[in-house]
C-alpha positions in Angstrom: -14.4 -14.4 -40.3 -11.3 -12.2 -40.1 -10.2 -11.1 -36.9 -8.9 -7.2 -36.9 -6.5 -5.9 -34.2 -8.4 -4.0 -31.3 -6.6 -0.5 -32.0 -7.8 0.3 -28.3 -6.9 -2.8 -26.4 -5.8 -3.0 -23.1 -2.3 -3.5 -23.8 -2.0 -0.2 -25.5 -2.1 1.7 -22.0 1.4 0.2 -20.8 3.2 2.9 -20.9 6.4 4.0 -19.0 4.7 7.0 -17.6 2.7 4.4 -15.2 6.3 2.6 -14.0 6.4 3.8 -10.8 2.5 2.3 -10.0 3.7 -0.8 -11.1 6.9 -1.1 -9.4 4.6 -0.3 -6.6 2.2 -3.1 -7.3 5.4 -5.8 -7.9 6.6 -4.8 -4.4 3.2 -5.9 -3.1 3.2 -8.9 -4.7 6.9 -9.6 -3.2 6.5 -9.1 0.1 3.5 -11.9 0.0 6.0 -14.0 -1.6 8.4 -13.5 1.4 6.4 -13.2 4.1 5.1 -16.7 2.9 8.2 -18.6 1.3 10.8 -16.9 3.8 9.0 -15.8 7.0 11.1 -13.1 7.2 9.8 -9.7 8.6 12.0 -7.2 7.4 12.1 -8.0 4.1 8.3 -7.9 3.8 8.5 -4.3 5.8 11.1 -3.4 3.4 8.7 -4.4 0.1 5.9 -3.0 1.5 7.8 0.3 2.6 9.0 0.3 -0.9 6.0 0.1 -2.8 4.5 2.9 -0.5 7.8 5.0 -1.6 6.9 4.2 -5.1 3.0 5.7 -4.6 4.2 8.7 -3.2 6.1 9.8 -6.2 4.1 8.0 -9.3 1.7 10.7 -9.8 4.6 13.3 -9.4 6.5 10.7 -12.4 3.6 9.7 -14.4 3.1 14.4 -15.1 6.3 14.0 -16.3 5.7 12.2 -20.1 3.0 13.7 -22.3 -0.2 12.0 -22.2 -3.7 11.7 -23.6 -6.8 12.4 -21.4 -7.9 8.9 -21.4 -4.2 8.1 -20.5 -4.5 10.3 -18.0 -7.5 8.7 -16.5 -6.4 5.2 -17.0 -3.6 6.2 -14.9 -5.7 7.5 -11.9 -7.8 4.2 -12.3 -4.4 2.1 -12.2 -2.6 3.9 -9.2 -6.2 3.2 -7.5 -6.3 -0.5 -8.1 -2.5 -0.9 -7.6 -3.4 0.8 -4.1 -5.9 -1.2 -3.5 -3.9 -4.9 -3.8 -0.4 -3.3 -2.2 -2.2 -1.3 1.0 -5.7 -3.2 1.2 -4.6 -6.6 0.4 -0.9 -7.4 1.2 -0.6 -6.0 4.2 -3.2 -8.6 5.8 -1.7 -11.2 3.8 1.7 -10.6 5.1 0.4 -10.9 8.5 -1.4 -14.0 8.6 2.0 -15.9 7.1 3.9 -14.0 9.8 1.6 -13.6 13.0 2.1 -16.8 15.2 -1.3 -18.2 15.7 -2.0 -20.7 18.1 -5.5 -21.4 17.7 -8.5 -21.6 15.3 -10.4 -18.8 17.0 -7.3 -16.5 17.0 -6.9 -17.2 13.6 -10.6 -16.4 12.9 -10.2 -13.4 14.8 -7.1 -12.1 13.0 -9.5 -13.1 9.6 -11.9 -10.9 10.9 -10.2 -8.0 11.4 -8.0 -8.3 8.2 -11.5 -9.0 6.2 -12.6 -5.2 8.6 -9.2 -3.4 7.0 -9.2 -4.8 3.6 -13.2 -3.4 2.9 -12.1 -0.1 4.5 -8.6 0.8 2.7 -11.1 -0.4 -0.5 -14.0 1.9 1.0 -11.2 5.2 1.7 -10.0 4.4 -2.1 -13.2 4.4 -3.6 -14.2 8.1 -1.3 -11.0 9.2 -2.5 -11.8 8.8 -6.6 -14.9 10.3 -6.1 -14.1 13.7 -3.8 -10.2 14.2 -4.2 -11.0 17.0 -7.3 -13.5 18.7 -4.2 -10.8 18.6 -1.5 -7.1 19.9 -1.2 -5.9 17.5 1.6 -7.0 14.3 3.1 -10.3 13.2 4.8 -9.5 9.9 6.5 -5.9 7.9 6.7 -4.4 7.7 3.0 -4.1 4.1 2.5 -0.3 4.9 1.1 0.0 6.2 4.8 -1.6 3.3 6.5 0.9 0.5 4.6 4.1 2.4 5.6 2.2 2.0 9.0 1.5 -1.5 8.8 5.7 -2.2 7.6 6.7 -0.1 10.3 4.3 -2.6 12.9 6.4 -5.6 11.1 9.6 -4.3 12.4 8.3 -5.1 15.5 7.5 -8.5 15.0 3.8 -8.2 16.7 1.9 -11.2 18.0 -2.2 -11.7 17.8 -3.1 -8.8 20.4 -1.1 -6.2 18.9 -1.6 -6.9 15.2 -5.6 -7.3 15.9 -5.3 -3.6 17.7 -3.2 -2.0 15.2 -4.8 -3.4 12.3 -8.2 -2.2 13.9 -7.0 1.3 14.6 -5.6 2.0 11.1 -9.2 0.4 9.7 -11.1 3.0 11.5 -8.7 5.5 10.6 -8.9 5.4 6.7 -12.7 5.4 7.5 -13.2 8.5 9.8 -13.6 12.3 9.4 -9.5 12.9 10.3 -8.5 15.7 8.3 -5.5 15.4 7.0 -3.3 17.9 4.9 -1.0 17.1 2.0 2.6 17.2 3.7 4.6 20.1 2.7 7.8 21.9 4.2 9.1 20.2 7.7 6.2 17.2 7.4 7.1 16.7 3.9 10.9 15.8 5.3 9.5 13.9 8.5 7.8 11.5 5.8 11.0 11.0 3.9 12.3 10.3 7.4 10.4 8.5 8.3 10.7 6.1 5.3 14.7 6.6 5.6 14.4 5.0 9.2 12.1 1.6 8.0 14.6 1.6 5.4 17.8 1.4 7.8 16.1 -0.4 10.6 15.2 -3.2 7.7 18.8 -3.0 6.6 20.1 -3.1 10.2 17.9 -6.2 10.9 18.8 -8.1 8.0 22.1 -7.8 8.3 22.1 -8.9 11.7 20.4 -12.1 11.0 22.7 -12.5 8.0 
């Protein structure tokens, strides 16, 4: 039986217009990689910073290059699942390599609570497909927001009590009725800032152990 080419297979949606969501998800998939392989903080806050950088600006890139309508959409379904692995899933992964652990019920307890963050950044994502065409801002903590969070907690090099707390608060934060508007004028710059400053402190730290 011949076999004909699949003229809509999945490899036809790679497209340059989506580089910036994939940068994004490569940076996740990095700062696993050295949180595990070199236990190093900063470079993990770094990756993780980065790939948050890279999701504020994708959808701003991807309008950029002419697409189709079901490129469009395949885009909006990428950025999502790319969110999902680099804010829901890295962060807590990064954090078990790096947190110092001393017992099995601490470490059940930090598995808990990562398991808690990981089903609400995928819960906040999914509420966010559904509604964002019904609302102009945010309702509950973007999970974009909530990484450059958890790589600004790194720089601190938390132990058990403080990751567990932190971890929790941002959880219940991408889950909750917080309004939350689309930065623009002064609290668009205090977000570039604020990346600028996890950028330097990484640099800073880094260079010091170096």
């Amino acid at each position: 039986m011949k076999v004909t080419a699949n003229p809509r297979a999945p490899a036809r949606y790679i497209h340059h217009c989506n580089l910036l969501t994939y940068v994004s998800l490569v940076c996740g998939v990095a700062a696993v990689i050295a949180a595990q392989e070199l236990r190093s903080w900063e470079i993990t806050a770094l990756l993780i910073a980065l790939a948050a950088l890279a999701d504020t600006f994708d959808g701003k890139f991807a309008r950029r290059f002419p697409r189709t309508n079901d490129e469009q959409a395949f885009g909006e379904q990428l950025d999502s699942l790319a969110d999902a692995v680099s804010f829901g899933v890295v962060p807590v992964l990064c954090l078990h390599s790096l947190v110092p652990v001393a017992s099995v019920s601490a470490r059940l307890l930090l598995f808990s609570v990562s398991s808690i963050y990981v089903i609400c950044a995928l819960t906040r994502l999914g509420y966010y497909n559904v509604h964002h065409h019904e609302q102009r801002g945010f309702v509950g903590l973007p999970t974009t927001l909530a990484a450059l969070l958890c790589s600004t907690l790194l720089l601190a090099h938390p132990g058990l009590l403080a990751a567990v707390l932190v971890l929790t608060g941002i959880a219940l934060a991408m889950i909750s009725f917080l309004p939350i508007p689309r930065p623009r004028g002064i609290a668009w710059w205090a977000y570039l800032f604020w990346f600028s400053a996890v950028f330097a402190a990484c640099g800073m730290q880094i260079g010091r152990h170096h």
